[in-house]
C-alpha positions in Angstrom: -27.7 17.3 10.8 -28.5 15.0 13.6 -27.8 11.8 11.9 -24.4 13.4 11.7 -23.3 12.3 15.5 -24.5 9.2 15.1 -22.1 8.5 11.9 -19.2 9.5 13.9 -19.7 7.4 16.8 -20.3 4.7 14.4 -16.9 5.1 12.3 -15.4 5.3 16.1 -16.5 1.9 16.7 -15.5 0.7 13.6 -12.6 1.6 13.9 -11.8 0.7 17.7 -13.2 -3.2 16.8 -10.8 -3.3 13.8 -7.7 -1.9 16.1 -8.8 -4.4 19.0 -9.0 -7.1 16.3 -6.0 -6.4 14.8 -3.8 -6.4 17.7 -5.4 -9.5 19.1 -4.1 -11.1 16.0 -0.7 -12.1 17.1 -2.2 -13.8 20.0 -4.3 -16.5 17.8 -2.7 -16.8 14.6 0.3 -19.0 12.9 3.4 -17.8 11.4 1.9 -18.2 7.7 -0.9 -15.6 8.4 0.9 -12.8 10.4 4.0 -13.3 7.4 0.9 -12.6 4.8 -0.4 -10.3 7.1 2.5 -8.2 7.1 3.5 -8.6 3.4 -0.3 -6.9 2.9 1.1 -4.3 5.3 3.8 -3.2 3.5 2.4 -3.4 0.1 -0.7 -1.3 1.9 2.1 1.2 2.7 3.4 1.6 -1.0 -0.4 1.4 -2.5 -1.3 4.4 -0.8 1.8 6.4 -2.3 1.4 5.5 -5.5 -2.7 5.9 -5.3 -1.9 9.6 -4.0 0.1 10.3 -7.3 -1.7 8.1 -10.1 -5.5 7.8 -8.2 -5.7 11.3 -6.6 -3.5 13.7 -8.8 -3.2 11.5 -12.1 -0.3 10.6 -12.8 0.9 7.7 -13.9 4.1 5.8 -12.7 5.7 2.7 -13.5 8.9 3.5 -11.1 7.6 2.5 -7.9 9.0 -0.8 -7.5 12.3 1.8 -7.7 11.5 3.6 -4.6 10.9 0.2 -2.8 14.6 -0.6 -3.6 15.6 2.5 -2.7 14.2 2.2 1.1 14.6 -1.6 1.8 18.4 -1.3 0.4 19.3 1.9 1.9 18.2 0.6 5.3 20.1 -2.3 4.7 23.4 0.2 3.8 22.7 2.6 6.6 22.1 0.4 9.7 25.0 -2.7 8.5 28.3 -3.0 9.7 31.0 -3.1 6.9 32.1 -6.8 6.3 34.3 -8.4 3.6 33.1 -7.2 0.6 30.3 -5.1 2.2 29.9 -1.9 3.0 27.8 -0.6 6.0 27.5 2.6 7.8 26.7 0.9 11.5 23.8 3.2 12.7 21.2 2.5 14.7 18.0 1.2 13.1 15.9 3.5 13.7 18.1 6.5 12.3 18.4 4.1 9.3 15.0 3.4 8.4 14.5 7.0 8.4 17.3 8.2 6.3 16.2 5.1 4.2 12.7 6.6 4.0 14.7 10.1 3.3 16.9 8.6 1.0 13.6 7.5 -1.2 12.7 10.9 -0.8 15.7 12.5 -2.2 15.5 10.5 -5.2 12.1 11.2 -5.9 13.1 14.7 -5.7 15.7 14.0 -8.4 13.2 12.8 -10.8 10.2 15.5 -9.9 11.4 18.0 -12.2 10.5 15.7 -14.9 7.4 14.6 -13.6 6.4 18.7 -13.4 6.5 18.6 -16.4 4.9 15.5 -17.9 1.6 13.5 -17.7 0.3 10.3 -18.6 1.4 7.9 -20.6 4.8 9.8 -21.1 5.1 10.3 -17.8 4.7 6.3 -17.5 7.4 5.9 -19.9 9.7 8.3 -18.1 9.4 6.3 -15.0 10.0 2.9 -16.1 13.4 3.9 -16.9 14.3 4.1 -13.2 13.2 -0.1 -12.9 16.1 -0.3 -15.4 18.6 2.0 -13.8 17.5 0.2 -10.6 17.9 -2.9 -11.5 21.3 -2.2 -13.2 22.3 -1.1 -9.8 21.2 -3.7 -7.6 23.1 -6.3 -9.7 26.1 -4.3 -9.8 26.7 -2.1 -6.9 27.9 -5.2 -5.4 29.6 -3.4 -1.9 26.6 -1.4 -1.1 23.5 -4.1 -2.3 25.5 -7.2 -2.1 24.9 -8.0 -5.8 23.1 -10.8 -6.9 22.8 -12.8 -3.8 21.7 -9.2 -1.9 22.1 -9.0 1.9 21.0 -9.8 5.0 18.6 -7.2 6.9 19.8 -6.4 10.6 16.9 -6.0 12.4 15.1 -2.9 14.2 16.0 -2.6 17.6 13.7 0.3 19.5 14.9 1.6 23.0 16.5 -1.5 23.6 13.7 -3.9 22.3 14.7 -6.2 19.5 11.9 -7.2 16.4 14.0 -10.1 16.0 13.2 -13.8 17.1 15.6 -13.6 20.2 16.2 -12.8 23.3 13.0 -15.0 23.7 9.6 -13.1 24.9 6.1 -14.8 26.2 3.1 -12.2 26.3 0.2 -13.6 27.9 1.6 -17.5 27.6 2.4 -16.9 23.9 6.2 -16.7 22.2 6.6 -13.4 20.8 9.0 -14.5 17.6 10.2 -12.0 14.9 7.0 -12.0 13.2 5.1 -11.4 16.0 6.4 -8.3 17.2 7.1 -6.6 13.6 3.4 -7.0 13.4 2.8 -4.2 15.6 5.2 -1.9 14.3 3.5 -3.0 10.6 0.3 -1.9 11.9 1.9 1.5 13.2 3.6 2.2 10.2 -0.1 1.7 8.3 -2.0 3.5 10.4 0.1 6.6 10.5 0.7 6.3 6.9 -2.9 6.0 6.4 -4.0 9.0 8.6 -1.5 11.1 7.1 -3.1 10.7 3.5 -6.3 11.0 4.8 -4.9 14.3 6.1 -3.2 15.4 2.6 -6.7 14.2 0.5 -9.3 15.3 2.9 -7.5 19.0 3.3 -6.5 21.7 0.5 -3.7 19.6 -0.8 -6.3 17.1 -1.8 -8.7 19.2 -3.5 -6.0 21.0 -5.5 -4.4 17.4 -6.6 -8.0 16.3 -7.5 -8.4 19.3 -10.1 -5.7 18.7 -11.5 -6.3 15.0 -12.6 -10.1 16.5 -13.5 -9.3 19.8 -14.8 -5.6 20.9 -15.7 -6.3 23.8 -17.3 -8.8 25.2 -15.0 -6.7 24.3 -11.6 -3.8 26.4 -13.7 -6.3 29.0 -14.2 -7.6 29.2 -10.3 -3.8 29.4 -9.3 -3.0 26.1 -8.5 0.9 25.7 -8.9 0.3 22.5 -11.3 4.2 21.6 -11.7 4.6 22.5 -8.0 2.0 20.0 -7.0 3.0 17.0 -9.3 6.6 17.4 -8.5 5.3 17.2 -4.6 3.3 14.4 -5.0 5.8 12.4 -6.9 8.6 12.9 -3.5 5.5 12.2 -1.4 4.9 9.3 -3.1 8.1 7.9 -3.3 9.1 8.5 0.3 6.1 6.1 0.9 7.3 3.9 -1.3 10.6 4.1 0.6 8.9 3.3 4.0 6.9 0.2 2.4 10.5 -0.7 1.5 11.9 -0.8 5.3 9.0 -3.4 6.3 9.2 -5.4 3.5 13.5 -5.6 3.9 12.4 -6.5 7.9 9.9 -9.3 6.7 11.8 -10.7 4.4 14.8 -10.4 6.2 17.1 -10.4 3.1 17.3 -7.8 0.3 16.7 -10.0 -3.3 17.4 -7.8 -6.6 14.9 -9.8 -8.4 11.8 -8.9 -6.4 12.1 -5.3 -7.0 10.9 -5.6 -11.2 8.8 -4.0 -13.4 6.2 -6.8 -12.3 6.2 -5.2 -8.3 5.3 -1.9 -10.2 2.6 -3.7 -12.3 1.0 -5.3 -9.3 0.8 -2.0 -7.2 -0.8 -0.7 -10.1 -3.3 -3.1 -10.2 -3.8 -3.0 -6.1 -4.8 0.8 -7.0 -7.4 -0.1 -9.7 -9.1 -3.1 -8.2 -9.1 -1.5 -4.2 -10.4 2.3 -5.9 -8.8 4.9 -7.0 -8.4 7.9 -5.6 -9.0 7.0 -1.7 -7.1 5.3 1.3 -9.5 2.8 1.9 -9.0 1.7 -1.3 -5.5 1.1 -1.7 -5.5 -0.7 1.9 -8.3 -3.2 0.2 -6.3 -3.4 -3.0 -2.9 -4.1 -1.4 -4.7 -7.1 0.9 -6.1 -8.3 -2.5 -2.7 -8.5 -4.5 -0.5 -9.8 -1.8 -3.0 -12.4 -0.2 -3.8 -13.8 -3.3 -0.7 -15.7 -4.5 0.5 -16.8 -0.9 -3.2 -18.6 -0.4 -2.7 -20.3 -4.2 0.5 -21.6 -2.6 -0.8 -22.6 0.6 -3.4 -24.2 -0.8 -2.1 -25.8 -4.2 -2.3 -29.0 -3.7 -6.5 -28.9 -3.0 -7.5 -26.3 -6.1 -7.7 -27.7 -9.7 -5.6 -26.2 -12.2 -3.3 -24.8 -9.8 0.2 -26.7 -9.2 2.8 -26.9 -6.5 5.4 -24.5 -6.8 8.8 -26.3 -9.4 6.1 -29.5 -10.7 5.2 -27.8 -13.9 2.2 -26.4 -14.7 0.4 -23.2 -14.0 2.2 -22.1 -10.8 0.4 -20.0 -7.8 2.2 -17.0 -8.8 1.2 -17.0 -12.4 -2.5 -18.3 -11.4 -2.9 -14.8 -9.0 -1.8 -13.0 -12.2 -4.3 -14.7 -14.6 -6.9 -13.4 -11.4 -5.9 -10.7 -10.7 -5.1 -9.3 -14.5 -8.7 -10.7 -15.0 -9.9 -8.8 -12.1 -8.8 -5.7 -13.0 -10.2 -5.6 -16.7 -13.9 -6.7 -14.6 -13.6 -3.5 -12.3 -12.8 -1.1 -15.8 -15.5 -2.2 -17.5 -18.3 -2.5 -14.9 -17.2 -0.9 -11.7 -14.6 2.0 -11.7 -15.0 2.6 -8.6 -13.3 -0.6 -7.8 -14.0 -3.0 -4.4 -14.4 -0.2 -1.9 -17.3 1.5 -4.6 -18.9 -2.0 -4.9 -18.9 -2.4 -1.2 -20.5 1.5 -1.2 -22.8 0.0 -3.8 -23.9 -3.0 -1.3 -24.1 -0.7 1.6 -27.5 1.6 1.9 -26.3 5.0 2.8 -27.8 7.0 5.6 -29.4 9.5 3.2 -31.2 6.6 1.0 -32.8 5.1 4.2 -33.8 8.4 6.0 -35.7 8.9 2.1 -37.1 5.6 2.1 -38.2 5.7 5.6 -39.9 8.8 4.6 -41.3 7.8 1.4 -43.0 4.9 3.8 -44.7 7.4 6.3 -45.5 9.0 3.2 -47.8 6.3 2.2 -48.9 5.3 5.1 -50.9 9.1 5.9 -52.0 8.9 2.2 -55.9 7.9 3.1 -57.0 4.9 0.8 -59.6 4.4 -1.5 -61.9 3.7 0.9 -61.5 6.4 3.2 -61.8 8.7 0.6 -65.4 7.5 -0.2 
């Protein structure tokens, strides 16, 4: 019991240095490393919706690219003026991002009757009719998503403040561009996403959604509302899907129908399984993993073997981090399920192992020897 205090001051720490560290970031970094930085943010966002349904509750979806559309477009609809050819509601950006988030939502809702009702692979089936019916839309709803060029991304403006590149701000001798100040509201958005799971899997949501992926038939039996809590999850899930959407429209600061495939669904599937499934953590680490990767193997083309510039033929950065990561995640099913974040529990001693070893030493040295025995 006492080494309990002790742990908690500890995580406090932890997590104070990572806070200070990551808001010192703007102040020392170039534009290539808070754009990646942010890009992990908002795929952070989405893995840890999608790890609440498919890691925590067990279901699995291949929709959630769809839900990203859904948020990034509708904020793009919601907070637009109408134009030639466009239309645009005008609101401010704030009440657009969450109606966009809401919007998400809704159409989760739509779909959660079905995913009540079915698990698994069907359920996986189910969804990855809605990257079809998505992308069908995107290309084709031309006033609302602009069609196959998609639209431009106003940009948030809080009380007054503008994320955008002008009018031109200097904190502490350095310009604070576009990129520099979304990076705080990125690292808002993750941490009150993050908490807020931590919330849901730590309380009695949690431990209801965690018998159900384990034990169906017994959570039934101990009066867990098992449709109830899937069809829950699945809104939950894609209202953070919806929110990842909004920072990665704001990053990119155009709408593309392309991006949002069946391969955005794949690859937050795969931050799930290599970061751990099942946790926050884990989808954070995950989400870093998958996004990092390919923007690195562009960076750095040019000085790793194998690996060619992007349009020179060859085996291109995108597809390398592919090959990795698809490599990556048949390594982590076959030797550590528990994916990074168990490997790094793995690496770490616990409390509990060195309060035993320590003991197991003082053990030995009261045993008397040999020699002081005779």
């Amino acid at each position: 019991m006492s080494d309990k205090p002790g742990g908690s001051v500890r995580i406090l720490l932890r997590s104070a240095v990572l806070v200070a560290a990551a808001v010192a970031v703007p102040f020392y970094l170039e534009g290539f490393w808070l754009q990646a930085g942010l890009f992990a943010m908002s795929a952070a966002v989405g893995a840890i919706g999608i790890n609440l349904l498919t890691g925590a509750t067990g279901q699995l979806s291949m929709g959630h690219a769809f839900f990203l559309a859904a948020g990034a477009y509708s904020y793009v609809y919601f907070a637009s003026d109408p134009g030639p050819g466009l239309a645009g509601l005008g609101l401010p950006t704030p009440v657009a991002a969450v109606l966009a988030v809401l919007t998400a939502g809704v159409a989760g809702g739509v779909f959660s009757p079905i995913a009540g009702r079915l698990k698994g692979a069907y359920l996986g089936i189910a969804t990855l009719a809605l990257i079809f019916l998505g992308q069908h839309l995107l290309f084709n709803a031309g006033p609302v998503t602009g069609g196959y060029n998609g639209r431009p991304v106003p940009p948030m403006e809080l009380f007054g403040f503008a994320f955008a590149d002008s009018p031109a701000l200097v904190v502490a001798q350095v310009p604070f561009g576009a990129l520099e100040r979304l990076w705080f509201l990125g690292l808002a958005a993750l941490v009150c996403a993050a908490l807020f799971a931590r919330g849901v899997l730590t309380g009695r949501p949690g431990r209801a959604m965690n018998t159900i992926r384990d034990h169906e038939i017994a959570a039934g039996v101990m009066g867990v509302p098992v449709a109830r809590y899937r069809a829950g999850v699945f809104v939950l899930s894609s209202m953070y899907g919806g929110l990842a959407g909004v920072l990665l429209a704001l990053v990119f600061q155009r709408t593309v129908p392309e991006y949002f495939g069946i391969l955005l669904s794949l690859d937050y599937l795969a931050m799930i399984v290599i970061g751990g499934l099942g946790s926050v953590a884990g989808a954070v680490i995950g989400a870093v993993f998958i996004s990092l990767l390919p923007q690195l193997l562009t960076r750095y083309s040019d000085a790793l073997p194998l690996v060619a510039e992007p349009g020179s033929g060859g085996v291109s950065p995108a597809e390398a981090a592919r090959i990795l990561y698809g490599a990556a995640v048949v390594v982590i099913v076959l030797f550590l399920p528990g994916g990074l974040l168990g490997l790094a529990g793995r690496l770490r001693p616990s409390p509990n192992r060195r309060i035993a070893s320590a003991s197991t030493a003082e053990k030995a040295s009261l045993r008397p020897s040999p020699e002081t025995r005779n």
